[in-house]
C-alpha positions as CSV (number, residue, x, y, z in Angstrom):
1,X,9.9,-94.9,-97.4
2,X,12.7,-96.1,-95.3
3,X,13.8,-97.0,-91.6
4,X,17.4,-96.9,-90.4
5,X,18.9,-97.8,-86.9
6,X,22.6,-96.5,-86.5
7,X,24.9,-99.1,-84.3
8,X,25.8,-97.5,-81.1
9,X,24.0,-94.4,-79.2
10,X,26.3,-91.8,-79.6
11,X,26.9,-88.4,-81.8
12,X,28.4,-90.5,-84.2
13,X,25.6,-93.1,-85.0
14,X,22.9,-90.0,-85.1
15,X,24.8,-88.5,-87.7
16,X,24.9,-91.9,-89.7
17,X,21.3,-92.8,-89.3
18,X,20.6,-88.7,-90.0
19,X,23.0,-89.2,-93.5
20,X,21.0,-92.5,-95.2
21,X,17.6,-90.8,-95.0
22,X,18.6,-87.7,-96.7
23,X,20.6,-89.8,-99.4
24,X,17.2,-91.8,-99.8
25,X,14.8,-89.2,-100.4
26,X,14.6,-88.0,-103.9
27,X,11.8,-89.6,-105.5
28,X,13.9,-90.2,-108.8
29,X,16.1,-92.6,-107.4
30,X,15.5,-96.1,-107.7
31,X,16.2,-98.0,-104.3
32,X,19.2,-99.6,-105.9
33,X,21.0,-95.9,-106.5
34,X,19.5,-94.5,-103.6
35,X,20.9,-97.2,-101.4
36,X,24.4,-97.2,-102.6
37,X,24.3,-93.3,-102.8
38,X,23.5,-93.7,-98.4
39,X,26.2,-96.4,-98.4
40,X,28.6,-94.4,-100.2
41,X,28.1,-91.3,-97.6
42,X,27.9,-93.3,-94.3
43,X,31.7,-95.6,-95.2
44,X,33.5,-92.2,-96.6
45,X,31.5,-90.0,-93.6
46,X,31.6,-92.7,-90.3
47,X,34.1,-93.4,-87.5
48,X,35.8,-96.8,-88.4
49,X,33.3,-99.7,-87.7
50,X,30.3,-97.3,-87.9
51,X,27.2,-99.0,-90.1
52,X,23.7,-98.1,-90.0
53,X,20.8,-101.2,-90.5
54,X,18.2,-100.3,-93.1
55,X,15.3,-101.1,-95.1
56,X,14.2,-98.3,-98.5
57,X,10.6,-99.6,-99.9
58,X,9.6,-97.8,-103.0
59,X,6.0,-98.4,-104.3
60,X,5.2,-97.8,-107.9
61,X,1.3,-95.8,-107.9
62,X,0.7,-96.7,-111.0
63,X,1.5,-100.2,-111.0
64,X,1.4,-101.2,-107.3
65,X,4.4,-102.8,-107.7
66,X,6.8,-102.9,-104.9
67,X,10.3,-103.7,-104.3
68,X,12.9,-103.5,-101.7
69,X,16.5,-103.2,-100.2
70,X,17.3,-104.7,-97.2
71,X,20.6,-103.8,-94.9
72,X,20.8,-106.3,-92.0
73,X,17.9,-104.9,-90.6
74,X,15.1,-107.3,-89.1
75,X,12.5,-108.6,-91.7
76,X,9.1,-106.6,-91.7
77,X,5.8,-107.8,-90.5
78,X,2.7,-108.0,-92.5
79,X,-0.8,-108.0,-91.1
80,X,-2.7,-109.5,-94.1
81,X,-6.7,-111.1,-93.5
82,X,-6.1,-111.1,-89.7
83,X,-2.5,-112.7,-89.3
84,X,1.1,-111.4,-89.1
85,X,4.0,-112.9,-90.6
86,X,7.5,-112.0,-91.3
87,X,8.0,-110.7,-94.7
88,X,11.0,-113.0,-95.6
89,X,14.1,-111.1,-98.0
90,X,17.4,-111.7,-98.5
91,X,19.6,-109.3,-96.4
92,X,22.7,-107.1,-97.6
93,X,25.5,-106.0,-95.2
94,X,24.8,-103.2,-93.6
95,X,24.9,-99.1,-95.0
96,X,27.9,-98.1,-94.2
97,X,30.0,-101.5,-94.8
98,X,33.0,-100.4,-97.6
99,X,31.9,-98.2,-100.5
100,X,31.0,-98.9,-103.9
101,X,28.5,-102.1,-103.2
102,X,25.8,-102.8,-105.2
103,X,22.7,-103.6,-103.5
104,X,19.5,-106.6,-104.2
105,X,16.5,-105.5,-104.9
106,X,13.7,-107.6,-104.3
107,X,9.9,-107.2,-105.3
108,X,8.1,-107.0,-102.0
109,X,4.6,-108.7,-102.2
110,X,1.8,-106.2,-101.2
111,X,-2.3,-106.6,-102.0
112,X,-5.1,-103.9,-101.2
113,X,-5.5,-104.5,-97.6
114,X,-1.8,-105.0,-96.0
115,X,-0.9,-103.5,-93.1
116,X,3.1,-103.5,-93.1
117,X,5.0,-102.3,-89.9
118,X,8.9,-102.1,-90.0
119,X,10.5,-102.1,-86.6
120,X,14.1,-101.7,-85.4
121,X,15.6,-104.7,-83.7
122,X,15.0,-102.3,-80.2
123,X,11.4,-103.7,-80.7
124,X,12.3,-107.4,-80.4
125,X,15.5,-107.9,-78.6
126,X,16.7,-107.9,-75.0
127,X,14.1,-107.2,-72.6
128,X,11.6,-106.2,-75.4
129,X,11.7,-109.6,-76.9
130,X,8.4,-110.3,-73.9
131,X,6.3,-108.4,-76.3
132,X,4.2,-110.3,-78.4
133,X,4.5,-107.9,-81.4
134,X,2.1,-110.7,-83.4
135,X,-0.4,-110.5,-81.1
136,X,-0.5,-106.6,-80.6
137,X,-0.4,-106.0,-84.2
138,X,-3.3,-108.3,-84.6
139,X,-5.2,-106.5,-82.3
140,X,-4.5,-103.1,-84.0
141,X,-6.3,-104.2,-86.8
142,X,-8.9,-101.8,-86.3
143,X,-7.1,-98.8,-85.5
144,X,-6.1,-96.3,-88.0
145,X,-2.1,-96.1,-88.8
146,X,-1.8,-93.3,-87.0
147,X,-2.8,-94.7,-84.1
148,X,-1.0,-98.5,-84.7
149,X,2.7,-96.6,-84.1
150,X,1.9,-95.6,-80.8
151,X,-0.2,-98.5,-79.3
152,X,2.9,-100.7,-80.4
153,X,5.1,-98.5,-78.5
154,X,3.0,-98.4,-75.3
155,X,3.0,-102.0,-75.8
156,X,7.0,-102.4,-75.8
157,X,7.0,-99.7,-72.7
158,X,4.6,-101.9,-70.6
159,X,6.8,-105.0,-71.3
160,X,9.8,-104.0,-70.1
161,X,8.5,-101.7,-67.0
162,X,9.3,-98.2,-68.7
163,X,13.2,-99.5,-68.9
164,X,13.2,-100.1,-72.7
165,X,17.5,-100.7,-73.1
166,X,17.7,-99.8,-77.1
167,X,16.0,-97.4,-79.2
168,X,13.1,-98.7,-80.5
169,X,11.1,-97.3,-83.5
170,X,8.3,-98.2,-85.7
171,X,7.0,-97.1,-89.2
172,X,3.3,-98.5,-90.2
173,X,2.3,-98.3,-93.8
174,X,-1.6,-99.8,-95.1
175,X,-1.8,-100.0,-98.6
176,X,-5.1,-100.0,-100.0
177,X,-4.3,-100.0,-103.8
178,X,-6.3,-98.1,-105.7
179,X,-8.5,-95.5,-105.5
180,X,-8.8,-93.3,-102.4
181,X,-10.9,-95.0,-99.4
182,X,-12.4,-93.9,-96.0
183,X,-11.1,-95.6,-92.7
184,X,-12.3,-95.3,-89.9
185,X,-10.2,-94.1,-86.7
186,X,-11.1,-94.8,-83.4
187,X,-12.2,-91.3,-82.2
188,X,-15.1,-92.3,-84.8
189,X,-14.1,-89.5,-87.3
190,X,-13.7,-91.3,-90.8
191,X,-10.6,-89.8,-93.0
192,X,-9.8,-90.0,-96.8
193,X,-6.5,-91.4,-97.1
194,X,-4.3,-91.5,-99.7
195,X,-3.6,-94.8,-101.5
196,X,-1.1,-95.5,-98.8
């Protein structure tokens, strides 16, 4: 899975953010290829001084093992037995930053139970930055995933008065390792879910 946030909010930063995704998908790439392949196209495709922030999490099913790459792009937050924290990586330049650079990639700590919510830096910054994220994401404990993505944005709406001044955008993931398990959702329907 990945999130991207293009500098700027013009034609020209849609198309960059719109390039890294589709240079990310394949499932045969390994994040360190599939991050260079997105750097690659953004530096040879961009305006001068065009990047695009980014994070690209691959988790192995088999293994649970996870790893990461991480573009200058805020620090994801995990809700693990009730708290939130930052997950804390080392940070890359940048997609989009000269071509041919290599990029780290660092195992990401998950366990059965992890609620992990990327969020552009529209989420935290400016007049957003009133928004407890912590304290909201702790509250959504109980909500299905589904339902996390848009609480948090009502949240951020609220805070500023409806006059959010970046784009702001959010990507929940709970990993339950595993086998398949029911969750709840508020409605009170219950759901099988994949193993994330």
């Amino acid at each position: 899975m990945s999130i991207t946030d293009a500098a700027g909010h013009d034609i020209a930063a849609g198309d960059a953010a719109g390039r890294e995704p589709a240079r990310c998908s394949s499932p045969r790439l390994r994040p360190g290829r599939a991050s260079r392949n997105a750097n690659d196209a953004i530096a040879a495709n961009s305006t001068p001084g065009q990047f695009v922030t980014g994070q690209l999490l691959r988790i192995d099913l088999n293994t649970a093992a996870a790893s990461i790459i991480s573009a200058g792009h805020p620090f994801p937050l995990r809700l693990r037995a009730g708290r939130v924290e930052e997950v804390t990586l080392d940070i890359d330049l940048p997609f989009g930053i000269g071509s041919g650079r290599p990029f780290r990639v660092q195992r990401f700590p998950v366990a059965p139970g992890d609620r992990i919510i990327f969020v552009t830096d529209g989420m935290l910054e400016r007049n957003a930055a009133q928004l407890d994220v912590a304290q909201v994401l702790e509250g959504s404990r109980d909500l299905h995933p589904r339902e996390v993505v848009p609480a948090l944005g009502a949240a951020v709406m609220h805070a500023t008065g409806g006059n959010l001044r970046d784009d702001a955008t959010v990507v929940c993931l709970d990993w339950y390792g595993g086998h398949p398990r029911p969750r709840p959702s508020t409605g009170g329907a219950s759901q099988q879910l994949a193993s994330s």
